[in-house]
N, C-alpha and C positions, 0 to 999 in steps of 0.2 A: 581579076583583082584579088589581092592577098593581104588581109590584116588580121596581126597576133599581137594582142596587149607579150611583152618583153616576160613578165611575172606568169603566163601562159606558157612560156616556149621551155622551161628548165622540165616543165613534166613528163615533155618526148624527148624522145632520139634525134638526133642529131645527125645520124646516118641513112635517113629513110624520109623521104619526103613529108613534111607537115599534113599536107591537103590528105594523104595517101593514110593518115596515121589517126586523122580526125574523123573520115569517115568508114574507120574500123571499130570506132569507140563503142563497145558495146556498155547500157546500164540499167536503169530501169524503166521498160517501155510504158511511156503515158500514150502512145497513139502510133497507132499502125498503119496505112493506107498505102496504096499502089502506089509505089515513088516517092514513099516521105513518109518518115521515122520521129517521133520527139521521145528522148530518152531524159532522163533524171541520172549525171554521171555525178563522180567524186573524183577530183584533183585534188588532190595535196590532202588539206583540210577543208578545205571548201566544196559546196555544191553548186551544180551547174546544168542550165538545160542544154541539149543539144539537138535539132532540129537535120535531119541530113535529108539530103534530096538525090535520088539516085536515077531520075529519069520519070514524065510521068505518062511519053508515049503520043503516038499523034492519036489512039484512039480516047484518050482524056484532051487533048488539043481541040481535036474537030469536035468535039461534045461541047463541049466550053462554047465553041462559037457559033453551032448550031440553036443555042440555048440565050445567046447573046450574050456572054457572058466573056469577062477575059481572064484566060487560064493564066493561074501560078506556074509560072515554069520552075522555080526555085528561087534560095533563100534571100536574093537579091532585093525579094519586094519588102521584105521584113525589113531587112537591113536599111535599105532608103527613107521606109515608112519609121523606124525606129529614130533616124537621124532629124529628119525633118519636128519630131513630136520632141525629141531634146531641146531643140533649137529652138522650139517655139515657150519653152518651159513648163511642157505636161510631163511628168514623172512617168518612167517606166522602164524598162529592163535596160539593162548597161551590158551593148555586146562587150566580148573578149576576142571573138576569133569569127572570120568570115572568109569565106571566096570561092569563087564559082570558075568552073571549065568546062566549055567547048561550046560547039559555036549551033549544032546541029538542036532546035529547038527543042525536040524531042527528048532529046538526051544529053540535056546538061547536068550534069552535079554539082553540088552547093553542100554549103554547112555553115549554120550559123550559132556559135555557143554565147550564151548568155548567161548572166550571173543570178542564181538564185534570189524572189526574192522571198527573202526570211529574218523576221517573222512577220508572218498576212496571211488575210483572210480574204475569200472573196467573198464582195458585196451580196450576192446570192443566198450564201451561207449563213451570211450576218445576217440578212433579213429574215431567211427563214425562221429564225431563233422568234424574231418578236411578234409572229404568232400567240405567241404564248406568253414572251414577257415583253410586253413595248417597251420602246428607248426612252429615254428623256427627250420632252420635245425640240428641244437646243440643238443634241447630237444628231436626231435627224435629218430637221434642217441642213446646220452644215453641210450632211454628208449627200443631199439633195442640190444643195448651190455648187457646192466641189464639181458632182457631177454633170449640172447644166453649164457651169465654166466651160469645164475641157470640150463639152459637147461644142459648144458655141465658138467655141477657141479653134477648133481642131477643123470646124464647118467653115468659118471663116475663112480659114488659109489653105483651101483646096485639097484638105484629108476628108475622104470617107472610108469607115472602118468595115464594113460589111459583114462583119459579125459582131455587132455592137451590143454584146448582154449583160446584164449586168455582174454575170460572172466572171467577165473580164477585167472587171475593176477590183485590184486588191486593196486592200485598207493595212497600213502598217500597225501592227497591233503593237509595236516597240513603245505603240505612248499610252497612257490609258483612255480606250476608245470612248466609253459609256461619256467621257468630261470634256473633252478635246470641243474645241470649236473649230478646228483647223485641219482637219483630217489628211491625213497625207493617203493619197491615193494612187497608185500604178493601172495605167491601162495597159495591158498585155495583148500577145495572140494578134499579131497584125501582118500575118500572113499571106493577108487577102487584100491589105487594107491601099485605095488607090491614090495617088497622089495627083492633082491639077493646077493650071491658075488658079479656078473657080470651079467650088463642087456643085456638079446640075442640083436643081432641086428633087428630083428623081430618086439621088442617092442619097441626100438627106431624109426625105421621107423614110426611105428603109431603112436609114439608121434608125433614126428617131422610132419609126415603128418598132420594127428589132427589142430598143430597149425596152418601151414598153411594153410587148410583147413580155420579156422578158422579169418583168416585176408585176405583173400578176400574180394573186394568191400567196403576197408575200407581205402583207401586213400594208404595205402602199395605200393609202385614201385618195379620194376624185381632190381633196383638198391643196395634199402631195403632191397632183400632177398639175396644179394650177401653179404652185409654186414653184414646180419643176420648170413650166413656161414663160412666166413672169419674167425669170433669171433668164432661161435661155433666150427669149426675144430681148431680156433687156427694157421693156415695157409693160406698163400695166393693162389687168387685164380687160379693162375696157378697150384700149388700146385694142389690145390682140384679137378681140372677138368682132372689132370693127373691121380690121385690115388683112387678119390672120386666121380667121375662122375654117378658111375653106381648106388652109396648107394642114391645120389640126385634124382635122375632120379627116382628110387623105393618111393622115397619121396612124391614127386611130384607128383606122378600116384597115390598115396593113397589120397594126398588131392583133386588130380580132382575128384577120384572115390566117393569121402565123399560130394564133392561138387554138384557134378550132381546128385547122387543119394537126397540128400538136395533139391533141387531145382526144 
């Protein structure tokens, strides 16, 4: 498979294969690992990430599956994962350019470019700040219901993101954040992330753990994460501690264990 947004293709030659010319593109490396590159390039006037995947081996394969786990072969997962999360109206990266060759597991190559996004912030960042200056209690909210949405949205229709932090949520900082009631937020970085009919509850908990995990020591209340659940079950909290208590509890124990083990 081969797809170039048309305003993508005047940047190359035209004499040299596309696929051949995309993953030559050298720019600024945000992450390096065995078979898989995400760089920070420039076209034209624009920025863009680009993600390539050069093979990641049957000995990352058999590890994955010794481990029960299912290997990334390449940028294909992004790509589906990206499609499906449009489609369902959660904000987040808008490819320009993908496609993948050959058939040998091991050694497929992929490239996936997506369009910067800018200007944002990720959720991590922001929160770190109110440490020291909390938000208005409005904007938090919001930016807490935004969250348990896509959580609930994304759980629903058989995505689980596998690396659910809250540094994957960017906040468009284009509106004034501190007022907004309405936050626009991009989930990024879905690399990993799987698609099903129905997501096990398995893989819910470690998201859900994950995040939590992840908003620790960042200005977050036990109040926070009551409100966090309210939203995402959609029920109140009597409700949830009647019918839901045991799925939390499993939540909970997965982001202690992610946090101590962290620390």
């Amino acid at each position: 498979m081969f797809y170039l947004q048309d305003y993508i293709k005047k940047h190359f030659s035209t004499t040299q294969p596309y696929f051949k010319q995309m993953m030559a593109l050298k720019g600024e490396c945000f992450r390096h690992r065995e078979g898989r590159m995400t760089q920070r390039i420039r076209l034209g006037n624009n920025m863009y990430f680009i993600k390539q995947y050069h093979g990641v081996g049957w000995k990352e394969i058999i590890k994955n599956i010794i481990q029960l786990r299912w290997p990334v072969l390449g940028a294909k997962n992004e790509w589906n994962a990206i499609n499906k999360l449009q489609w369902l109206g959660i904000p987040t990266a808008n490819v320009v350019a993908f496609a993948q060759r050959g058939l040998n597991p091991a050694k497929i190559k992929s490239f996936i470019v997506m369009e910067e996004l800018a200007p944002a912030i990720s959720v991590e960042t922001l929160c770190q700040r109110w440490i020291t200056r909390a938000p208005s209690f409005s904007f938090k909210y919001a930016l807490i219901k935004r969250i348990a949405k896509i959580a609930r949205l994304m759980h629903n229709n058989g995505i689980n993101h596998r690396d659910f932090y809250i540094c994957h949520f960017l906040l468009d900082t284009s509106q004034k954040t501190e007022h907004t009631q309405e936050p626009l937020l991009y989930l990024i970085d879905l690399h990993r992330a799987q698609i099903r009919h129905k997501t096990p509850v398995r893989w819910i908990i470690k998201d859900l753990g994950s995040l939590y995990f992840s908003s620790k020591n960042v200005g977050i209340t036990k109040r926070d994460y009551y409100r966090f659940m309210r939203i995402y079950q959609d029920q109140s909290l009597r409700e949830i501690f009647a019918l839901r208590e045991n799925f939390w509890k499993k939540v909970k124990s997965r982001g202690d264990h992610l946090y101590a083990n962290h620390c």
